[in-house]
DSSP file (Angstrom, degrees, kcal/mol; ACC not computed):
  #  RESIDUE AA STRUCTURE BP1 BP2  ACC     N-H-->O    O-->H-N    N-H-->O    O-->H-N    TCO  KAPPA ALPHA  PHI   PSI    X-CA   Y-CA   Z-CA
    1    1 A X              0   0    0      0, 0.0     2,-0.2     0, 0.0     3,-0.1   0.000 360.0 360.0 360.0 120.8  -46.7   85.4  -85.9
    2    2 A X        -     0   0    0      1,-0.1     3,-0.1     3,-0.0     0, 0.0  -0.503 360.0-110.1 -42.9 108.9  -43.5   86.1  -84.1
    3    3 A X        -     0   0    0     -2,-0.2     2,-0.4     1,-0.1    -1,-0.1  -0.204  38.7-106.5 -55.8 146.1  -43.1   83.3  -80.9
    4    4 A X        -     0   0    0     -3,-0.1    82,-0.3     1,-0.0     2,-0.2  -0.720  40.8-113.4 -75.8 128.2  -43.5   85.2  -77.6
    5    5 A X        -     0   0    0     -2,-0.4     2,-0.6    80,-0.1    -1,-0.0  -0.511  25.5-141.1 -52.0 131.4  -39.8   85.5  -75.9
    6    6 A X        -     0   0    0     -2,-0.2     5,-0.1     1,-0.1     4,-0.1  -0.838  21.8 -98.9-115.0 118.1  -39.7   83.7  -73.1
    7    7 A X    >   -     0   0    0     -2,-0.6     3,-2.5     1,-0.1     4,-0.2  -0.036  22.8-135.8 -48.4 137.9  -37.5   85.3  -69.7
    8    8 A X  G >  S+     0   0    0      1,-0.3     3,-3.1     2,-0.2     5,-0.1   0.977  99.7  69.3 -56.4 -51.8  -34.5   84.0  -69.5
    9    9 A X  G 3  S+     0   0    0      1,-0.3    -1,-0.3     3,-0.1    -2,-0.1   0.545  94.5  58.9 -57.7   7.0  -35.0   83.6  -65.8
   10   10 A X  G <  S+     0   0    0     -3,-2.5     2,-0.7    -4,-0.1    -1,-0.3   0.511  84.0  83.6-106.6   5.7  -37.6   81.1  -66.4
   11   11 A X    <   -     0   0    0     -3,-3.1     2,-1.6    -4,-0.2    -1,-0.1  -0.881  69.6-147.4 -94.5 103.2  -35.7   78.6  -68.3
   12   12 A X        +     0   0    0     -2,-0.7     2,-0.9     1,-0.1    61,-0.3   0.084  50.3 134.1 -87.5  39.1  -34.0   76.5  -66.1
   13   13 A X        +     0   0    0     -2,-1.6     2,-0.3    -5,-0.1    -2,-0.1  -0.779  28.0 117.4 -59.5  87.7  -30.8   75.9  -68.4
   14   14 A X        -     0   0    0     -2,-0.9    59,-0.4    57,-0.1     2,-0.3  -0.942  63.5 -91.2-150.7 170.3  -27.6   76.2  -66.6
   15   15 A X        -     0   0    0     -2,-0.3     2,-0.7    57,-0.1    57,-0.2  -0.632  22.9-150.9 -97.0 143.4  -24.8   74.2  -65.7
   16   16 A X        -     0   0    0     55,-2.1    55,-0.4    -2,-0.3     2,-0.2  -0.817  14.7-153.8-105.3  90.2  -24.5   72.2  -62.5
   17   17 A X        -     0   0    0     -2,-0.7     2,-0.3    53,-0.2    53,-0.2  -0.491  18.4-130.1 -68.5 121.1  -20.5   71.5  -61.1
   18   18 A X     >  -     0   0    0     51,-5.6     4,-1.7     1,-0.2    28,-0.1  -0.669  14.7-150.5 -60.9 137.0  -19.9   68.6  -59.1
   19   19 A X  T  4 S+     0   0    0     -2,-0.3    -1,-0.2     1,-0.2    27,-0.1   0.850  95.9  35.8 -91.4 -40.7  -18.0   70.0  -56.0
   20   20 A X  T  4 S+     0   0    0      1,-0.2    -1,-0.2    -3,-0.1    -2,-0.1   0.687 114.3  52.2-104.1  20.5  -16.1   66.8  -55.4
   21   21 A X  T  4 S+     0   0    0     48,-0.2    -1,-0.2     2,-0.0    -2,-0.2   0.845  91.4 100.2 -75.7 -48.2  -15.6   65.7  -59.0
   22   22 A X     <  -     0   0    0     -4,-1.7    23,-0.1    47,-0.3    -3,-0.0  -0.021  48.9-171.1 -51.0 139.2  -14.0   69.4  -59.9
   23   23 A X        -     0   0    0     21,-0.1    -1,-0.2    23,-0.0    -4,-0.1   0.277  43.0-126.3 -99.5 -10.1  -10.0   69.7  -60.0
   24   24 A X        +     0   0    0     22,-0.1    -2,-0.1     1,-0.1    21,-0.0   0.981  57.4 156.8  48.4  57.9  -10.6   73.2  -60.2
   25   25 A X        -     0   0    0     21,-0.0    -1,-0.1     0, 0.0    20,-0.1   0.432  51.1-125.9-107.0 -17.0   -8.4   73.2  -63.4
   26   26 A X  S  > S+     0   0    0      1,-0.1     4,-1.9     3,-0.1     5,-0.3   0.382  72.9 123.9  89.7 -26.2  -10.2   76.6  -64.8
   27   27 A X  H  > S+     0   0    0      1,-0.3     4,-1.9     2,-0.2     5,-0.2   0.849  73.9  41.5 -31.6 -52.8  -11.1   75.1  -68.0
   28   28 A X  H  > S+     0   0    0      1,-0.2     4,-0.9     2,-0.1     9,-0.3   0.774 118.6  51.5 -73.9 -15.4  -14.8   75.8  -67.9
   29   29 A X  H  4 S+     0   0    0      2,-0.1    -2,-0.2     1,-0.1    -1,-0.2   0.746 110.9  44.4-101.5   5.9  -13.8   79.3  -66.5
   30   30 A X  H  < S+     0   0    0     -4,-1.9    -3,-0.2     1,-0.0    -2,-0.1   0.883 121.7  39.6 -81.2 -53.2  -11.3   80.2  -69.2
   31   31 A X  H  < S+     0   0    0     -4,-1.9     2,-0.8    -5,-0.3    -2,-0.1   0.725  91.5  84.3 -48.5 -36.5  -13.8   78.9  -72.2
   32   32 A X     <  -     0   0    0     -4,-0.9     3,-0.4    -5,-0.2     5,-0.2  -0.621  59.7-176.5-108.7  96.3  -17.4   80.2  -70.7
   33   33 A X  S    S+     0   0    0     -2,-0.8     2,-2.6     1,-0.2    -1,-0.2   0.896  80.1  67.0 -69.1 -30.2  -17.1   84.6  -72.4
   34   34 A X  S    S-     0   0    0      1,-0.1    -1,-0.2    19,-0.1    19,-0.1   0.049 110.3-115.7-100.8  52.6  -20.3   85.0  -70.5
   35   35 A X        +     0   0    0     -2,-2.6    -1,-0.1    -3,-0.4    -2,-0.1   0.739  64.9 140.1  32.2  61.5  -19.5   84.7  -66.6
   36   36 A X        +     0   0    0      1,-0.2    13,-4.1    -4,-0.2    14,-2.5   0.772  58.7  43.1-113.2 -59.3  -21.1   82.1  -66.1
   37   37 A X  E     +A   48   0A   0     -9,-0.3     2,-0.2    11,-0.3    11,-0.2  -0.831  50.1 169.9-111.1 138.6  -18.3   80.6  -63.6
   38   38 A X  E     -A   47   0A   0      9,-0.8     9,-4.3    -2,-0.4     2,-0.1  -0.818  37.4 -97.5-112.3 172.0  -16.2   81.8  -60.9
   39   39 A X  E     -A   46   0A   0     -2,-0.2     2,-0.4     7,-0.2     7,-0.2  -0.525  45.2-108.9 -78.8 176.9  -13.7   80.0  -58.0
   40   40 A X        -     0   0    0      5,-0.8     3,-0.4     3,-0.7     5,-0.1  -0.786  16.8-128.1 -88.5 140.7  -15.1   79.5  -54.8
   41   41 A X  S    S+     0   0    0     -2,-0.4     3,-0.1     1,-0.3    -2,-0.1   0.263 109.5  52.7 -96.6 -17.6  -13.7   81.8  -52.3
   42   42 A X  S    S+     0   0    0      3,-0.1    -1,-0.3     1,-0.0     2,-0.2   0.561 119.1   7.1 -88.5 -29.0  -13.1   78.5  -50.2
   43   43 A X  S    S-     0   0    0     -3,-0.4    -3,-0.7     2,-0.2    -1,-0.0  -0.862  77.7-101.5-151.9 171.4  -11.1   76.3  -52.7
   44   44 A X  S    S+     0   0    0     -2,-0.2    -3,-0.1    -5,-0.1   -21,-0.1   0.474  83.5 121.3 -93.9  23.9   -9.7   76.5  -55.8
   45   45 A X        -     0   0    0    -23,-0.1    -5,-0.8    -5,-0.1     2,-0.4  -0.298  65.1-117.5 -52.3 140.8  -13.3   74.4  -57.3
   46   46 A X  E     -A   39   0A   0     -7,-0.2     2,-0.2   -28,-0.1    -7,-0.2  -0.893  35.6-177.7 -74.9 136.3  -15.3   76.2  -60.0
   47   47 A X  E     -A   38   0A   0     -9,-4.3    -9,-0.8    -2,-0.4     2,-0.4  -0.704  34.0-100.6-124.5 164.1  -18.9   77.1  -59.0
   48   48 A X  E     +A   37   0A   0     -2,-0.2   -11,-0.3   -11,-0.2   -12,-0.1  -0.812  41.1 169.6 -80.0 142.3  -21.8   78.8  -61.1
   49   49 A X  S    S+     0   0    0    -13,-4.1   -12,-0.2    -2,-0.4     2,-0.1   0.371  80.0  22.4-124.7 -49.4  -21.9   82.3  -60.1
   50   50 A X    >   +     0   0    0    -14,-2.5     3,-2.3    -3,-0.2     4,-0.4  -0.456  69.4 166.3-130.8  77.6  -24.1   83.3  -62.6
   51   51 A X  T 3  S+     0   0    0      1,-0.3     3,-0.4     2,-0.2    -1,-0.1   0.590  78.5  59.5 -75.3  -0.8  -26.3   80.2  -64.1
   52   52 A X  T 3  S+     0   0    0      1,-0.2    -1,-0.3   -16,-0.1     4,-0.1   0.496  96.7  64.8-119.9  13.9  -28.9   82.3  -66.0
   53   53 A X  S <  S+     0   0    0     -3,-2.3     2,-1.1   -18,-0.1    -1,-0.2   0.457  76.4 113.6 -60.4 -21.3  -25.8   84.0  -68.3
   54   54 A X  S    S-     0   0    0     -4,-0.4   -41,-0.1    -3,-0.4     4,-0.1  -0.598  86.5-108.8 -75.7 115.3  -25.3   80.8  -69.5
   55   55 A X    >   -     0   0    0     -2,-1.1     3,-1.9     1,-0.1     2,-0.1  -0.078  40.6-119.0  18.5  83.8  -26.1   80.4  -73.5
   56   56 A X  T 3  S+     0   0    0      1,-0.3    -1,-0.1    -4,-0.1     3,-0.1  -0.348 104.5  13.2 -66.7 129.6  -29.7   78.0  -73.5
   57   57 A X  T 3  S+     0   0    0      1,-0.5     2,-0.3    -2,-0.1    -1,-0.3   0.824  99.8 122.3  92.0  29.2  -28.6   74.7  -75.5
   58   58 A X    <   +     0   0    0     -3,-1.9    -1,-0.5     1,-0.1     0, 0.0  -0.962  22.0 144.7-100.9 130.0  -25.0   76.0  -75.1
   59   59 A X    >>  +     0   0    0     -2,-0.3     4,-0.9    -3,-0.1     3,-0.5  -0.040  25.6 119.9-149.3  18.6  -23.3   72.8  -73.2
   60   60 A X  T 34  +     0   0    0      1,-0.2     3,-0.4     2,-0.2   -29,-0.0   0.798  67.5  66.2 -79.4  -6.5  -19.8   72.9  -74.8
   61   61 A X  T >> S+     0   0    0      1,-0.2     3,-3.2     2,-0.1     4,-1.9   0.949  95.0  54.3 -46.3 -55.6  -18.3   73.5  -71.0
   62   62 A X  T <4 S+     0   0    0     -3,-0.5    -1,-0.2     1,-0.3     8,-0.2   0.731 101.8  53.8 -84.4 -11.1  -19.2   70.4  -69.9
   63   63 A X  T 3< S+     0   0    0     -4,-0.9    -1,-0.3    -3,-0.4    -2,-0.1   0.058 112.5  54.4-106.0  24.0  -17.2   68.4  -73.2
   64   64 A X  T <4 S+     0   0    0     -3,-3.2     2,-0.8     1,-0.0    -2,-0.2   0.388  86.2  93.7-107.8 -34.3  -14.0   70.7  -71.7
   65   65 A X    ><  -     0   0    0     -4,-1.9     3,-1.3     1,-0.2     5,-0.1  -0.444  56.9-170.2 -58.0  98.5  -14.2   69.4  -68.2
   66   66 A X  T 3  S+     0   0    0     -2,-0.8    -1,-0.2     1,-0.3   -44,-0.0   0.943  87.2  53.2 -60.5 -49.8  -11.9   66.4  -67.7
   67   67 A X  T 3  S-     0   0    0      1,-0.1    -1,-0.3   -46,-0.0    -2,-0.1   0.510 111.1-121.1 -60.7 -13.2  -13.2   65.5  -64.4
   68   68 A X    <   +     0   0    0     -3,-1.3    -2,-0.1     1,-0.1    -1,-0.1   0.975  63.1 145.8  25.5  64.6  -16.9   65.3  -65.8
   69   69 A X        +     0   0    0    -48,-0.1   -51,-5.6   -50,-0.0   -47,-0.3   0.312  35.2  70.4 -83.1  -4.8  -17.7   67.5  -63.7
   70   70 A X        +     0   0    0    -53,-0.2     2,-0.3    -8,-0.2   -53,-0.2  -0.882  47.9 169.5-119.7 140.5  -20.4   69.6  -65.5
   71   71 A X        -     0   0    0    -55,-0.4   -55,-2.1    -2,-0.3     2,-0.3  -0.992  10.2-165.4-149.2 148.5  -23.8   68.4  -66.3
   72   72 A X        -     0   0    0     -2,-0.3   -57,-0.1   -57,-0.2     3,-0.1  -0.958  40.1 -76.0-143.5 156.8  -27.0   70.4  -67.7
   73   73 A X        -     0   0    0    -59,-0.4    -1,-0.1    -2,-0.3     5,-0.1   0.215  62.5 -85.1 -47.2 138.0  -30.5   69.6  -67.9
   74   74 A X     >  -     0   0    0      1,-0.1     4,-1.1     2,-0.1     5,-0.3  -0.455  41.0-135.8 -53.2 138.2  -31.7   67.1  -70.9
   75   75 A X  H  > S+     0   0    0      2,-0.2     4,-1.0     1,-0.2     5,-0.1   0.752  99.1  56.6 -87.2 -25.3  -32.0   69.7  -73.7
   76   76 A X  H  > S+     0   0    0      2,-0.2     4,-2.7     1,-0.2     5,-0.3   0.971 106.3  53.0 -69.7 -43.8  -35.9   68.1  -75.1
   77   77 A X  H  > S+     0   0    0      1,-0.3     4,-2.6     2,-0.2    -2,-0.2   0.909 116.4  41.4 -72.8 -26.6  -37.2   68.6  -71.4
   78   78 A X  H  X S+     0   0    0     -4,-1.1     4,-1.7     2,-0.2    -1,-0.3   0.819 108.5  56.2 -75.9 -33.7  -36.0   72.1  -72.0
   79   79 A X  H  X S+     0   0    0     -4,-1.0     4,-1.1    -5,-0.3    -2,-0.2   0.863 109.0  44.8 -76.1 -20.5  -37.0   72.5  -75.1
   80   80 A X  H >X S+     0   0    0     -4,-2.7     3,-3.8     1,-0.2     4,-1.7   0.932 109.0  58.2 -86.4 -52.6  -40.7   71.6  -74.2
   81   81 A X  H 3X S+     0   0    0     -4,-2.6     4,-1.4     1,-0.3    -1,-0.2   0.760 104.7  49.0 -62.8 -12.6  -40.7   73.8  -71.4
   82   82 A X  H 3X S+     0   0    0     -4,-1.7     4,-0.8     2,-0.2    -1,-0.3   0.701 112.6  47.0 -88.7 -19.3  -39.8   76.5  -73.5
   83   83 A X  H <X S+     0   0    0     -3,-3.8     4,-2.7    -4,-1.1    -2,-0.2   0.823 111.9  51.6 -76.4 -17.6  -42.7   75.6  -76.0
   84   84 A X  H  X S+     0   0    0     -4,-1.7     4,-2.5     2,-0.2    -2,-0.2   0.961 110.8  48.7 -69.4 -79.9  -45.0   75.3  -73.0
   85   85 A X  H >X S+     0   0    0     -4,-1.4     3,-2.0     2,-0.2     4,-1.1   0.576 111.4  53.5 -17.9-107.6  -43.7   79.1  -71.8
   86   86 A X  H >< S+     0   0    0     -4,-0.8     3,-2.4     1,-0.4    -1,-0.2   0.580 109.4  42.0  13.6 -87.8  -44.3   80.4  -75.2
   87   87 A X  H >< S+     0   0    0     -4,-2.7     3,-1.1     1,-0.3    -1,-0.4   0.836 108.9  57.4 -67.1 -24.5  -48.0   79.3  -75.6
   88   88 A X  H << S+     0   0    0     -4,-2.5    -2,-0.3    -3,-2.0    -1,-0.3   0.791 112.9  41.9 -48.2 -21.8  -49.0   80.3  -72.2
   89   89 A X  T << S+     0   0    0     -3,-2.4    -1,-0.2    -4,-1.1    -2,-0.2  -0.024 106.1  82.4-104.7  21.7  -47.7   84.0  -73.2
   90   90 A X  S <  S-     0   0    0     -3,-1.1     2,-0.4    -5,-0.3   -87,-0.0  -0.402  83.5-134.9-104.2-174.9  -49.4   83.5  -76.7
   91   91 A X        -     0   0    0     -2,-0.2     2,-0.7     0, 0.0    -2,-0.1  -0.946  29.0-101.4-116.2 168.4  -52.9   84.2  -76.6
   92   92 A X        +     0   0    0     -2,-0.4    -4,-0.0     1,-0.1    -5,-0.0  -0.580  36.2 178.8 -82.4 132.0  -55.1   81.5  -78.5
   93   93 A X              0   0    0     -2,-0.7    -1,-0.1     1,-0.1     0, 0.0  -0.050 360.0 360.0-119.1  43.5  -55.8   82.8  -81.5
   94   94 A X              0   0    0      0, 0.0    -1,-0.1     0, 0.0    -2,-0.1   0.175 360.0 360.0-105.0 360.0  -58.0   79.6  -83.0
């Protein structure tokens, strides 16, 4: 049996930028092809614009970042919630 796909919009995998850690140096927004990141319209910071673009169990932004300024969710707590997802949209078949 094929696992039920689970909406992206329910996997809460995206990346979080510290406002005052960022240098707003563009790295994560050069790297990241799926728009993930834009400036803030107030500063030259990088923000998430679009967190549910982001790649789940993709985290290689956040090992670009000099500032360590990017951080994502522990990737097991994600990974159960996504087994959890899965068998609620399964039906039991025991």
């Amino acid at each position: 049996m094929t696992p039920k796909a689970v909406p992206r919009e329910k996997i809460p995998w995206f990346p979080v930028v510290a406002a005052e850690l960022c240098n707003g140096c563009g790295k994560c927004l050069d790297f990241c092809p799926h728009g993930v990141y834009a400036r803030d319209s107030g500063s030259s910071a990088v923000i998430v614009q679009n967190p549910f673009e982001c790649v789940v169990g993709c985290n290689n932004c956040e090992n670009l970042c000099p500032e360590k300024a990017i951080s994502f969710p522990d990737l097991e707590a994600i990974t159960e919630i996504i087994r959890r997802l899965r068998e609620e949209a399964a039906p039991d078949l025991h």
